[in-house]
RODRENVO-187261 format. One record per residue (C-alpha): residue in three letters; x, y, z. Coordinates in steps of 0.25 Angstrom, whole numbers, plus 5000, padded with zeros to 4 digits. Layout:
BEGIN
ALAXYZ
...
// end
This chain:
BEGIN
UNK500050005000
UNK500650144995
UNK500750265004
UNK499450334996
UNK498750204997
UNK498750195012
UNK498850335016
UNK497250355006
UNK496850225015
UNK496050275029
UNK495450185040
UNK494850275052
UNK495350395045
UNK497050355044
UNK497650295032
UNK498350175031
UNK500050255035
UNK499150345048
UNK498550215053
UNK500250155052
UNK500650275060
UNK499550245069
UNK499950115072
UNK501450145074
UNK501150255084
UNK500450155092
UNK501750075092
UNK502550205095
UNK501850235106
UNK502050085113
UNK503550095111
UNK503850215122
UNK503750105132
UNK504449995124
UNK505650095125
UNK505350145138
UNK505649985143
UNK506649985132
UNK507650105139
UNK507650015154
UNK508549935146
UNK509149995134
UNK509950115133
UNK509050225123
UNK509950245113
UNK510450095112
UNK508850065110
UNK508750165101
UNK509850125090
UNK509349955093
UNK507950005092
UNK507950055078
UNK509049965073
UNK507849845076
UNK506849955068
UNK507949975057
UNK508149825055
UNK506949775055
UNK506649915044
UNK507649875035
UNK507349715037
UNK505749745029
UNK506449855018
UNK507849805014
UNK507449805002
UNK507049945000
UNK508549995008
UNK509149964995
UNK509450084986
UNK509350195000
UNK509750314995
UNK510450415004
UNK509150505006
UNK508450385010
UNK509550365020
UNK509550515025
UNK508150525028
UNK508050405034
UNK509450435042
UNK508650585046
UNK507250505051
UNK508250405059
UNK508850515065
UNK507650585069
UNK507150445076
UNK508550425082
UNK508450555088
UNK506850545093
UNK506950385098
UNK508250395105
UNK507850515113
UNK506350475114
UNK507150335118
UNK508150405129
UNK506950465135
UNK506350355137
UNK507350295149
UNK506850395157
UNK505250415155
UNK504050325152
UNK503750285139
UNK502250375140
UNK503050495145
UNK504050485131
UNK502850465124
UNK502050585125
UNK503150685126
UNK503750605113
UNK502450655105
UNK502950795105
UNK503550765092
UNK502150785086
UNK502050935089
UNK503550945086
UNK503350875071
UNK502651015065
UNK503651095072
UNK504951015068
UNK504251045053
UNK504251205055
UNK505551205058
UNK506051105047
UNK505151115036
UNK504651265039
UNK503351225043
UNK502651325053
UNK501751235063
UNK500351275063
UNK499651325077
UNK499251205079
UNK500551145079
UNK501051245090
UNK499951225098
UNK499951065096
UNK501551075102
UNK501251185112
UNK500151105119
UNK501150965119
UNK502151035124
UNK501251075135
UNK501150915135
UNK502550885137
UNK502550965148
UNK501750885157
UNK502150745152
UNK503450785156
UNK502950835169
UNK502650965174
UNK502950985189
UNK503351105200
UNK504751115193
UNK504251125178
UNK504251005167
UNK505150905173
UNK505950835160
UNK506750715163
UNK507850665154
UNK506750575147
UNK505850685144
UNK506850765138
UNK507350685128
UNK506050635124
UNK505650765121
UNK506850795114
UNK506450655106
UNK505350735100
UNK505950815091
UNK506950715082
UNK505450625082
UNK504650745077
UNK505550755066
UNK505550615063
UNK504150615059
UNK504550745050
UNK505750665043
UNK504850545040
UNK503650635035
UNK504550705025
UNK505650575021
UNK504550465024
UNK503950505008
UNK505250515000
UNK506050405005
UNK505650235006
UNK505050215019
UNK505950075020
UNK507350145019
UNK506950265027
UNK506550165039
UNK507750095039
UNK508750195039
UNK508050295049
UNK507850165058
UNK509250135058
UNK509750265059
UNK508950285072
UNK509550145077
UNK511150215071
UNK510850345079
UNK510350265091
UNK511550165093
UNK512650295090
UNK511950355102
UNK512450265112
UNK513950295113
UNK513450445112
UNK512750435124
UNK513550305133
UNK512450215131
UNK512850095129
UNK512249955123
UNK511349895134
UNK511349755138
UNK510549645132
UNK509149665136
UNK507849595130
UNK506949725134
UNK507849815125
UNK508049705115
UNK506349685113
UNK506049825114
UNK507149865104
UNK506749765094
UNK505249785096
UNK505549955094
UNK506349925082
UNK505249855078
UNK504249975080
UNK505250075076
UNK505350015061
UNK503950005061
UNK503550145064
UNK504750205057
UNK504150115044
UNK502750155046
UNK503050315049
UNK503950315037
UNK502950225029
UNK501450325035
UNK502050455034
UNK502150445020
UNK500750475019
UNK500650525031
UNK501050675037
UNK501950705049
UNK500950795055
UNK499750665053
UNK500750565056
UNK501150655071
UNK499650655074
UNK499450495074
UNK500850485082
UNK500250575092
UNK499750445096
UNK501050395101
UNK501150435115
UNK499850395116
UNK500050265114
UNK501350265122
UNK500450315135
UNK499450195134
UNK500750075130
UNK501450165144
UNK500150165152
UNK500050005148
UNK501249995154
UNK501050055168
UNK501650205165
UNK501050315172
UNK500750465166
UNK500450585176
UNK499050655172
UNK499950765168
UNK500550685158
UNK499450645153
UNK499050765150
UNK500050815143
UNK500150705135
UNK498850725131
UNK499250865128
UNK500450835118
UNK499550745111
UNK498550835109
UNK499650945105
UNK500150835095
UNK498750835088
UNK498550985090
UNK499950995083
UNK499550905069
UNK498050955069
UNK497951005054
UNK496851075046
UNK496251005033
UNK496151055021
UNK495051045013
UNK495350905007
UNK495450855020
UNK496950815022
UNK497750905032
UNK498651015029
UNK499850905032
UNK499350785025
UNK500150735014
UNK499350764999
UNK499250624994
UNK499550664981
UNK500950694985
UNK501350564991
UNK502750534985
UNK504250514987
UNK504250654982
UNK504950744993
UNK504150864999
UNK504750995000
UNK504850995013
UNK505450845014
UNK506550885004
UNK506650995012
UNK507050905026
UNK507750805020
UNK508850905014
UNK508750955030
UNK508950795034
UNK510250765023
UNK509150675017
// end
């Protein structure tokens, strides 16, 4: 089935590629606590580098075939998507040693908001009032999931580098939106999985963490991530030809969602004020992606049908020369 062919099918309202994001940000959401577990007996950026050389391997296992003939712009865009994984797992991943896997979650969807702005000041963009008003009122989210008492927002090691996380993952989703058309989705998946895995392993002497030993927790959990991993890095690369950034945020607003109910499950505790604010940043998140409709009834954002092709956009040419692609 062809990308028009699935994107024209709807059931309840999504196509065929936003019913796949779907279903991936429900697994998204279940493997904060997988890592969470994970990190009690593996170094992060050890985990990191193991997990993704699993997703990578078991990527270029199903399209061997198709790695043949890469071209260097192939591998540049693909190398800049690792990179922005790389940067938005490992720190996501580090954060993760020191709060609960519902706690990373929520302050982790602050990429959404961050996905319009990172677009202004890259591709000249200028958010709508919407989209300041969506960020503003996460913002004020984030503040009470990380804790608001007598001496101000308390923000631990965790919290800081999960918020850093967000910005190398917002612009991820903004390197797949603009590469995911032009290049095969086969080749772009291996090589941005392994470069993540590359990244991952060369961090370890950078920052004296060293290999840990033999543990069947970490070994499972690594291999059952690299098999999500390539999975959602497949279907985002594969959906989001068809589908655009700002839709494709919206359904991954989803994510912490899913993360608190798989946490909940598991015997995590969230304070009322935390609740609330996670309920706050998702609710900037949608107030951030809400877009009129033009008469014709697509969104000022979705993609023309008509101009589905491998030809590049202006402003993908106008990244990738940015990116070294």
């Amino acid at each position: 089935m062809t990308v028009n062919q699935s994107a024209s099918r709807r059931v309840l309202g999504l196509s065929v590629p936003e019913w796949a994001l779907v279903g991936i940000t429900i697994i998204w959401g279940g493997t904060f606590l997988v890592v969470h577990t994970a990190m009690q007996h593996s170094g992060p950026w050890f985990f990191v580098g193991f997990r993704f050389l699993a997703a990578g391997l078991f990527a270029a296992a199903i399209f061997w075939r198709s790695l043949r003939g890469m071209t260097w712009r192939e591998i540049g865009a693909g190398a800049a998507i690792g990179a922005a994984i790389y940067g938005g797992y490992g720190l996501q991943t580090a954060g993760l040693q020191t709060i609960d896997s519902s706690t990373s979650a929520f302050m982790t969807a602050f990429y959404v908001p961050l996905v319009p702005l990172l677009q202004w000041l890259v591709l000249r963009k200028p958010p709508r009032a919407l989209t300041l008003a969506g960020a503003g009122l996460a913002f004020a989210g984030l503040l009470l999931v990380a804790g608001i008492g007598s001496r101000g927002v308390h923000l631990g090691e965790g919290e800081i580098l999960t918020l850093i996380s967000t910005l190398p993952i917002a612009g991820e989703i903004i390197l797949i939106s603009l590469f995911g058309r032009r290049f095969d989705v086969g080749r772009l998946t291996v090589v941005q999985l392994l470069t993540a895995s590359l990244l991952g392993f060369a961090t370890m002497p950078a920052v004296g963490e060293s290999i840990p030993a033999f543990d069947p927790v970490w070994l499972i959990a690594g291999l059952g991530m690299g098999l999500a991993s390539g999975l959602i890095q497949l279907t985002m690369n594969w959906a989001q030809r068809s589908v655009s950034a700002t839709r494709a945020t919206i359904i991954y607003t989803g994510e912490p969602v899913w993360a608190g109910v798989v946490g909940r499950i598991a015997g995590e505790r969230i304070p009322p004020l935390a609740i609330l604010g996670a309920a706050l940043i998702i609710a900037g998140t949608l107030l951030s992606e809400l877009q009129p409709r033009r008469k014709n009834g697509r969104t000022v954002e979705d993609p023309d049908p008509e101009q589905w092709s491998d030809d590049p956009d202006p402003d993908a040419t106008e990244l990738s020369s940015r990116a070294g692609a």
